[in-house]
N, C-alpha and C positions, 0 to 999 in steps of 0.2 A: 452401365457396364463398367464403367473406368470405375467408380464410388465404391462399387462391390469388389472390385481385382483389389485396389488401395487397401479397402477394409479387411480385406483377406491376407494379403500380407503383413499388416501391421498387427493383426490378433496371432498368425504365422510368429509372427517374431515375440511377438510378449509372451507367449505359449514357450517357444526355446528358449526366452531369455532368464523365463523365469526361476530354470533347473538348473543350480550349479553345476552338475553333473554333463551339461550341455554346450555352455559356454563360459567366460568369465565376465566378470563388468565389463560392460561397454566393448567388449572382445565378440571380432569378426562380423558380417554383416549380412543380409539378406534382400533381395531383388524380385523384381517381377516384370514382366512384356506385358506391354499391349496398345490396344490401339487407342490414341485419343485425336484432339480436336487443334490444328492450329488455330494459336489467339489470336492470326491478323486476316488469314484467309479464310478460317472456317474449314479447310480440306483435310480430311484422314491422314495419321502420321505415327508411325509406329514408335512407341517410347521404352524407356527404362527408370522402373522407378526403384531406388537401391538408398539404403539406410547411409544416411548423410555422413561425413568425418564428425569421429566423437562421439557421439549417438551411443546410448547404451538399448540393446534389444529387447530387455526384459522392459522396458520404459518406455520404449519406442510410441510416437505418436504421429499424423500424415506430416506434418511439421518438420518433422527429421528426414524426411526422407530428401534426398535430392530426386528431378526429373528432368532425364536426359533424351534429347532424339537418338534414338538408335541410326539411323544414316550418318548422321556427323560421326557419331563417337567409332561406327566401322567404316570409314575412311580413314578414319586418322591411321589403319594400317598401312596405307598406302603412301603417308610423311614418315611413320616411323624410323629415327633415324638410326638405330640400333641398341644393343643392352647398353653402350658407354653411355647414350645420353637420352633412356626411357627416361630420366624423372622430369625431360619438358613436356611427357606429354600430360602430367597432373596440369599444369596450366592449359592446357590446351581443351581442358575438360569444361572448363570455364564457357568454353564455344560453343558447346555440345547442349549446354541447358534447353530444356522447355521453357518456354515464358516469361517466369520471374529464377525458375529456378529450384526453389526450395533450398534446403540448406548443401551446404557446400560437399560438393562430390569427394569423395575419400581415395587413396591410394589405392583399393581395390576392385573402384568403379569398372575397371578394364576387363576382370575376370567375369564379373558379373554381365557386361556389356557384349565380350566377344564369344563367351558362352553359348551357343545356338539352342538353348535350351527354354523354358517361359520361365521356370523360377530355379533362382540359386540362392542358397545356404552355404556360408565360408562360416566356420565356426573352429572354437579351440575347447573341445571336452580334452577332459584330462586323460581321457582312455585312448583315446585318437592319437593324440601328443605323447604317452609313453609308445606308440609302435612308432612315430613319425620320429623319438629321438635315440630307441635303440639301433645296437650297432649293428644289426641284420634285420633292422625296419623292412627295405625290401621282400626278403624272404618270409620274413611273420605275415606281411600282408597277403602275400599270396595264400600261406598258409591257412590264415583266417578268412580269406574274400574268395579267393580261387578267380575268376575272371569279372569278380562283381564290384572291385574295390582296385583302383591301379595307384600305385607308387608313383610320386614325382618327386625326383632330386631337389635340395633345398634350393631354392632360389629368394631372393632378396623380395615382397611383395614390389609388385610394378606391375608395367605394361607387357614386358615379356614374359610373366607370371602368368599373366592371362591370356597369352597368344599359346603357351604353353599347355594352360588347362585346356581352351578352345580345341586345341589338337588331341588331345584325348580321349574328346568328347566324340568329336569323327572318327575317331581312330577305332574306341572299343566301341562299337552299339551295345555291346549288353551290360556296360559297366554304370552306377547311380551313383558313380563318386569319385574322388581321389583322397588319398593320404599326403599330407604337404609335406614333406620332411624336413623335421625340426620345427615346425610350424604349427601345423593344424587337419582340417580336412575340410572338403567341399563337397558336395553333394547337389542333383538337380533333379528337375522331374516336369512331366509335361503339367500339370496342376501344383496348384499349390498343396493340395494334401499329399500328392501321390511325392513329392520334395519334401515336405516337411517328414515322411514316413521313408524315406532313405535316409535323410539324414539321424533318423533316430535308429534303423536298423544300423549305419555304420556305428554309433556308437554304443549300442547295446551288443553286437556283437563283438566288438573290438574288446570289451568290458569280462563278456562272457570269455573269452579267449585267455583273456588274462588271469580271471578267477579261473579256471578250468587246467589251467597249466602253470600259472608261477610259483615257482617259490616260496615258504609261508614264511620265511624268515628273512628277505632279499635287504635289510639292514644292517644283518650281521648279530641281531640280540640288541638287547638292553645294557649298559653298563652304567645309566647313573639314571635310579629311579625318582619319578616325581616328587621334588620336597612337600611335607605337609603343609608348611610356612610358607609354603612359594609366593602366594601373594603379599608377603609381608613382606619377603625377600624383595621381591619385584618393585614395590612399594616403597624401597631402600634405594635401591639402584637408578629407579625411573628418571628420576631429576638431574640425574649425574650423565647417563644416557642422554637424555634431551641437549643437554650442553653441550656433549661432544658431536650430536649429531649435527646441533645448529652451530656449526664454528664458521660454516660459509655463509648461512643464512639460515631465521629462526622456522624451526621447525614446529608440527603437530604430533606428538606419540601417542601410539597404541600400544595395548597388550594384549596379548593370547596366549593360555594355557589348555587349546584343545587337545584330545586324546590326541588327535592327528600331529601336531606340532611337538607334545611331552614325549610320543614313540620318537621322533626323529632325532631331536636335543637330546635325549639319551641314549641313543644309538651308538652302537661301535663303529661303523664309520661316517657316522656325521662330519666330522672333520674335513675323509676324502671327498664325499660325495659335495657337500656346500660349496670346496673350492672349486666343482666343476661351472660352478652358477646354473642361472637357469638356462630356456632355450628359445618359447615361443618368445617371438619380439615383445608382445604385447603385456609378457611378465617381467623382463628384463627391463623395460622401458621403465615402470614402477617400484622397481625390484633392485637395479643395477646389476652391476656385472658379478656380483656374487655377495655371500652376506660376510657380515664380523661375527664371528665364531668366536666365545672365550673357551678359554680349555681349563676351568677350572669348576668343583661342582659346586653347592649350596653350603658344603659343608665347610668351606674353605671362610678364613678370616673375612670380615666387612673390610674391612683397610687394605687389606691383602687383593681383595677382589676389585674393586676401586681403582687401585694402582693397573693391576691389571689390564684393567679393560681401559685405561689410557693411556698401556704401551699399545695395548693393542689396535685402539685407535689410531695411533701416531703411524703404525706400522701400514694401518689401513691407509691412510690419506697418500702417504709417500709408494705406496703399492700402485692406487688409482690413478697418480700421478703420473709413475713409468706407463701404465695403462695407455694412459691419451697419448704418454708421449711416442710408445711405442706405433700408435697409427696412427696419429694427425697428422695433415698436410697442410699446404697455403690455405689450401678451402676450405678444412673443418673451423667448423665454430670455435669458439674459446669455450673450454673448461668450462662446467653449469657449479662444479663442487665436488667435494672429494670427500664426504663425508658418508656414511651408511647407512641404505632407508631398512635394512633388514640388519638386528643381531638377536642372535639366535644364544641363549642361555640353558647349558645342559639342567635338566632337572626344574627349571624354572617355567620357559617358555619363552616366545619371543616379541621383542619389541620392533615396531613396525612405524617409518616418522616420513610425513607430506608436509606441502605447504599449509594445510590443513586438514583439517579432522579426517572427513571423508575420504582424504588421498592419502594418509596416514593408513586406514583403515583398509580402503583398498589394495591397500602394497601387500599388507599382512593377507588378505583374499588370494592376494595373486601368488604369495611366497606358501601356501597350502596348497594351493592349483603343484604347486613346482614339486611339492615334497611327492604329490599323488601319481606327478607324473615319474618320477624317478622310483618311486616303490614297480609302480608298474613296467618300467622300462628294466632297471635289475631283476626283476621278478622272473622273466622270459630271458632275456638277453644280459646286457649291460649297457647302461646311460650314457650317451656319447649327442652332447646338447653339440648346437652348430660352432664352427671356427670362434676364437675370441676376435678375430681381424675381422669378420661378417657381423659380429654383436654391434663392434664399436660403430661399424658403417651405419647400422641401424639408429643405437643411441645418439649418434651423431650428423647424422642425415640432416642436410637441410631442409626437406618436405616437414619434417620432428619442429626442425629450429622454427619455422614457418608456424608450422600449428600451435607452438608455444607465443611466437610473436599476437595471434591472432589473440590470445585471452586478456578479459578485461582487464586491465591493472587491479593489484588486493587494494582491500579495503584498509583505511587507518590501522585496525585494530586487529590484521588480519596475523593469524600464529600468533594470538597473543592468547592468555589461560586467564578469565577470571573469576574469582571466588569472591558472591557476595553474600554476608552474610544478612540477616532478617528478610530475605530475597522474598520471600512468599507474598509480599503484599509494601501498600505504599509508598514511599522512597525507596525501598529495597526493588521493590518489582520492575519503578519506571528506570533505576540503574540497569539494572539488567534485560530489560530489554533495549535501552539505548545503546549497550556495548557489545548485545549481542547482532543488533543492526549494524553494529562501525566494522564487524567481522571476528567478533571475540567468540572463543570460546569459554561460557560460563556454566561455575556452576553454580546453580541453586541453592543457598544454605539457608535452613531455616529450624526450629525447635518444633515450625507445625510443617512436618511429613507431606500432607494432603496440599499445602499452598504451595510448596514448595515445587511438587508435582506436576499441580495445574501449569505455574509460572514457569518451567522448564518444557511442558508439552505445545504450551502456547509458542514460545520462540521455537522450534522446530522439531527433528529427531534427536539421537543421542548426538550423532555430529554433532550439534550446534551447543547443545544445552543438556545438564543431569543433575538432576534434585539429589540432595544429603539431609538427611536429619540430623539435625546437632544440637545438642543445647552449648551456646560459647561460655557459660560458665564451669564446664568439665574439661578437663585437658584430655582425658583420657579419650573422651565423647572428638573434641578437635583434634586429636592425634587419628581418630579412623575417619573422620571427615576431611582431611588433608589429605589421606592415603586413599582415600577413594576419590579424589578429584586426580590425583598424578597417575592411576593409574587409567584415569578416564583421558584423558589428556598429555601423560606424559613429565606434567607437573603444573606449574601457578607461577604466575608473571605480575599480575594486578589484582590487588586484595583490599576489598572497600568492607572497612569496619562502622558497618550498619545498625548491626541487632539494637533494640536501645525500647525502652517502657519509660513511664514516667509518674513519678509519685508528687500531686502537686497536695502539698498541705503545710499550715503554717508550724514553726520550730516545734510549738508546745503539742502539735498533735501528731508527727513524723515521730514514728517509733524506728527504736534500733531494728526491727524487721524491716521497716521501709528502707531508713538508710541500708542497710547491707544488700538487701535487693536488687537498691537500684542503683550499686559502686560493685555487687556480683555482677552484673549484666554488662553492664556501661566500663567502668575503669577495667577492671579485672578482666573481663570479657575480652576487650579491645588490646590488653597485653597479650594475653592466652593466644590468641588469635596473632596477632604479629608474630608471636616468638613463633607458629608452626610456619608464617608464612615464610620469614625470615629464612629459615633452617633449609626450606625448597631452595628459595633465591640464590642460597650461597650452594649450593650442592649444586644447583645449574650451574654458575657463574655467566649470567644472562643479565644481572640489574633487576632491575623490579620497579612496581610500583603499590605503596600502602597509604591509601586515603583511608582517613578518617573522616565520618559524618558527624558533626562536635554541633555547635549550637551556638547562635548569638547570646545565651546564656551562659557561653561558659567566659563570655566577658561583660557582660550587663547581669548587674545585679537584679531580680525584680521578688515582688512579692510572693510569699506562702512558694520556695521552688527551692530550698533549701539541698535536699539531697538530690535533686535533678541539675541544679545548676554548679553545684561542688562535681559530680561525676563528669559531667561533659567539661569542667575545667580541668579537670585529670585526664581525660581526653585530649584536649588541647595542648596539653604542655608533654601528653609522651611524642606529639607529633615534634615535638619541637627535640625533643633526646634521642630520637629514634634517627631522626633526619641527623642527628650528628655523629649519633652509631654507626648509620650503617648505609652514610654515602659513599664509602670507603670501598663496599661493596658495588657501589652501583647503583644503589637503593633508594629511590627518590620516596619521602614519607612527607605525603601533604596534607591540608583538613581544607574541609568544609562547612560554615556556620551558618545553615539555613534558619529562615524565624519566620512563622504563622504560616508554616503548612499544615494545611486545615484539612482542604479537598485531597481525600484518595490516600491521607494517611493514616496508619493500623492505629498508630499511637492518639491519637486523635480520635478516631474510630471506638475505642476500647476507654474512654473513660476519659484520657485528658482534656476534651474537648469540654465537655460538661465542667469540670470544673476550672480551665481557667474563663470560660464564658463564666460564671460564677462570680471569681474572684474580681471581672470588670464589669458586672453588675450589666451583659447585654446576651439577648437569645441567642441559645450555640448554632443554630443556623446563620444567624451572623456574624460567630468570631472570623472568618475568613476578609471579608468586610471590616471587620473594626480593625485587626492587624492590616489590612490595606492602607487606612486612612490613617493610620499612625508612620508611615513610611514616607520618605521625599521624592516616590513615585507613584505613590498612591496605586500601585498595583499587587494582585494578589499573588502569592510566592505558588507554586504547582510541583508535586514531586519531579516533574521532566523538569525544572529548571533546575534541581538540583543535580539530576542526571547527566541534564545539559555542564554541568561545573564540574563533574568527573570526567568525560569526555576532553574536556578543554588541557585538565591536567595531562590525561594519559595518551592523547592522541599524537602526541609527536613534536606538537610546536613550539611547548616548554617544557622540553625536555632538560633543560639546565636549572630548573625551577625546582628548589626544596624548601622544607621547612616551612611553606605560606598557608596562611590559613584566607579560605575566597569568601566575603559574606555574599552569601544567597538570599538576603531579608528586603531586597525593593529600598535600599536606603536606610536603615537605622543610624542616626549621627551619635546615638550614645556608642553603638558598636563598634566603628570607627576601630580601628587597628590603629595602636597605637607603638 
């Protein structure tokens, strides 16, 4: 019985969470009654099992759910010590668990709990949310529900939230919901179908209401149409953006040029509307209390726009500033940052920045949720989101502070951007997935499309990881392979010049095709490739990091390696010009001199192997071995070990470390750095 109620709610929930149009990420929650088994006595004991804090619905698994005694959790009416100091009873919920628990009960556990209902649905559709933040929300609902849907004045989520809904629930019998104001809607039902089928009547009706009577123009028109160039545009701007945004701490950016975003940023009053901000908490929270607006269109100067959008940042910080100061007290937290996770570019589209990808991306979900609800809310009425004195309580909440406290610390590598190139296989591949485990976001570069692919699918979603086709000997080829990593990310932090082939043959038989080959790919390659990384680094003003993968041949001489060992010596020494360019920026430029990586590399793979097994006269399944035994560790080199020596440069610890080049060769004493 219990296995089947669990099962039903959690299919209930991924079933809602799965429609944008229903909820947002991780926005609002869903419950269910019933009877289960005390774990010490064995006696019948009536529960509530409600989607844990955090928890996103659409994902939802029994896991997430917290499991609470319903007798504890409706007593705590009976301590409640009023609305001034409802937020102790979130701890008090702690008491309330069944058994082990499950995961941690959320601020809205009380609605769900005092509810006299078996299932409840708290959800934020975007159609819900434009009647809950027009300015005669009351009135529309009735209009649209008549006694099926009741109005509740905006209240702060809590305990009296839910002593609140509880009373309504008594109050109408015939009503399957409420409208939260400024918030959301809740919905119940004695089943979990007959709940899951309110909550989609409220907001299919809500929807229908609004199509049926808004406005078809509630933006005012269009006045700055979509640029053709926009992603180029975008493309320009992205890095210079990411900078301003990370001035407190280093950010993740997104882009978006959906219809939905390019009608808004062109809108004639975009302006008014954005500085009203958003409304539900749960947008504001990811979103901040309003976005950075340029007021300038596509058409306007590069340098011009630039300037711009860092007075306009300046303007922003010292705005966000009076913000806090305007409602902070003894007991608000400090400041988190004063920087903007939403700017909005007329004609362009907008950029959206987290501590990472995903929260980057979500912001941007959550800032379309805000645009849909304010079409809708002008459309009928006019947008009138809650107090900015009720935002800040919210942003600034310590229950907020608490659940930020609870997350694991970032990883090394975490908001860091990196671009590897030869990424599809090898040395390239075991980089990239080492910095994608340390918390990096990479991206994939490679000339083969299809490895590249593989290698970006394997470390995760587009979050984590996005394949480029490049060949590094085209500029033009790394100029759209650069602009597609900044606009995947917002820009590039860490750029490991990988790509590399090799041509082993002695002078008299290395043709001017081979040399230029293998000084296209390698020397040439490896400038190409800096100069675009270079150009992001200084346009963030963030620092950076440019490893080179050079070679213990590009300081040991050896035989029949003529144009392989000249190119990686030209490798070697831009690490060393490059480091003196452009520490000035910030820009640590290091190498790497790995020697007999055998196992798991392309280059090796693809023909080298064969011939310098050849040239020392032993079976290519044992050059791996014979480079071992020539080493003063007798062990064999592995692309993670070289992986392992990028990591070590860009993880934090030598961070005052430039210009060095690291041998990865198990001991070579002719290689020796001298």
């Amino acid at each position: 019985m219990v296995e089947a109620l669990v099962e039903a709610l959690v299919e209930r929930s991924n079933r809602l969470g799965a429609e944008p149009r229903n909820t947002n990420y991780a926005g609002g929650n869903t419950s269910a009654k019933g009877v289960g088994s005390d774990p010490v006595t064995g006696s019948e004991v009536d529960l509530l099992w409600v989607k844990g804090s955090g928890g996103d619905l659409g994902t939802l698994t029994e896991k997430g759910l917290a499991v609470l005694r319903l007798d504890r959790l409706r007593a705590l009416v009976d301590v409640y010590p009023g609305v001034e100091r409802e937020d102790e009873m979130v701890a008090a919920f702690d008491y309330c668990l069944h058994g082990k628990g499950g995961a941690a009960p959320s601020i809205d556990t009380a609605m769900h709990g005092l509810v006299d209902a078996a299932h409840v649905d708290h959800l934020h559709p975007d159609a819900g949310i434009a009647f809950a933040t027009a300015a005669d929300g009351e009135a529309l609902t009735k209009a649209c529900f008549g006694d099926r849907v009741v109005w509740v004045p905006w209240r702060r989520p809590g305990f009296q939230l839910g002593l609140d809904i509880a009373a309504v629930h008594r109050e109408h019998p015939a009503a399957i919901g409420v409208i939260l104001g400024g918030h959301g809607i809740t919905a119940w039902g004695a089943t979990s179908d007959e709940c899951e089928a309110n909550s989609l009547e409220i907001i299919e009706r809500a929807q229908r209401y609004l199509d049926e009577h808004g406005r078809a123009d509630p933006f005012g028109g269009q006045v700055v149409a979509p640029a053709e160039d926009r992603r180029t545009w975008a493309a320009e701007l992205a890095p210079v953006l990411r900078g301003l945004a990370s001035t407190d701490r280093p950010q993740v950016g997104h882009f978006t040029d959906s219809d939905v975003v390019l009608e808004f940023v062109g809108s004639a009053r975009l302006a008014e509307l954005a500085a009203l901000g958003t409304s539900c908490p749960d947008h504001f929270l990811r979103t901040k209390v309003r976005p950075l607006v340029l007021d300038l269109p596509p058409t306007a100067p590069l340098d011009e726009t630039i300037a711009r959008l860092r007075e306009l940042h300046e303007a922003y910080r010292a705005d966000y500033r009076a913000y806090y100061e305007r409602h902070a007290d003894a007991a608000s937290p400090p400041m988190r940052g004063a920087d903007p996770a939403i700017v909005l570019l007329p004609g362009v589209g907008m950029f959206s920045f987290g501590k990472d990808k995903q929260t980057a991306r979500v912001a941007g979900e959550f800032y379309v949720n805000a645009i849909n609800v304010m079409r809708g809310a002008e459309s009928v009425s006019s947008y009138r989101p809650i107090e900015e004195r009720e935002k800040f309580r919210i942003e600034y909440w310590e229950l907020e502070e608490a659940k930020l406290r609870r997350q694991p610390p970032p990883k090394p590598l975490a908001a860091r951007v990196a671009f590897v190139t030869g990424g599809g296989s090898g040395i390239g591949r075991a980089i990239a997935r080492r910095l994608a485990a340390e918390g990096a976001c990479v991206v994939v570069a490679d000339r083969d499309g299809a490895a590249a692919a593989e290698v970006a699918a394997e470390l995760g979603s587009a979050d984590v990881a996005v394949p480029v086709t490049v060949d590094v000997t085209s500029a033009s080829a790394l100029t759209g392979a650069f602009r597609a990593a900044v606009l995947a990310f917002g820009g590039v932090d860490l750029v490991v010049n990988n790509a590399g082939l090799s041509v082993s043959k002695p002078l008299a038989e290395t043709t001017e095709a081979d040399w230029d080959l293998q000084h296209d790919v390698m020397a040439k390659g490896s400038f190409l490739v800096a100069k675009q990384a270079a150009k992001v680094m200084r346009a963030q003003g963030m620092g950076g990091d440019l490893i080179y993968i050079a070679s213990k041949n590009s300081v040991v001489a050896g035989p029949n390696n003529v144009a392989y060992g000249a190119a990686k010596a030209d490798q070697a020494h831009q690490v060393r010009l490059l480091a003196a360019e452009l520490g000035g920026d910030g820009i640590r430029v290091n190498g790497i001199n790995p020697d007999g990586v055998v196992r798991g590399s392309g280059i090796f793979a693809g023909g080298w192997g064969a011939q310098r097994a050849a040239v020392y006269g032993v079976p290519e399944e044992e050059l791996g071995q014979f480079y071992a035994q020539r080493t003063l560790l007798k062990r064999e080199v592995l692309p993670e070990h070289v992986a392992a020596a990028v990591f070590a440069l860009t993880g934090g610890d030598l961070s005052l470390t430039t210009g060095l080049h690291i041998p990865v060769d198990a001991g070579v004493a002719a290689a020796f750095l001298r």
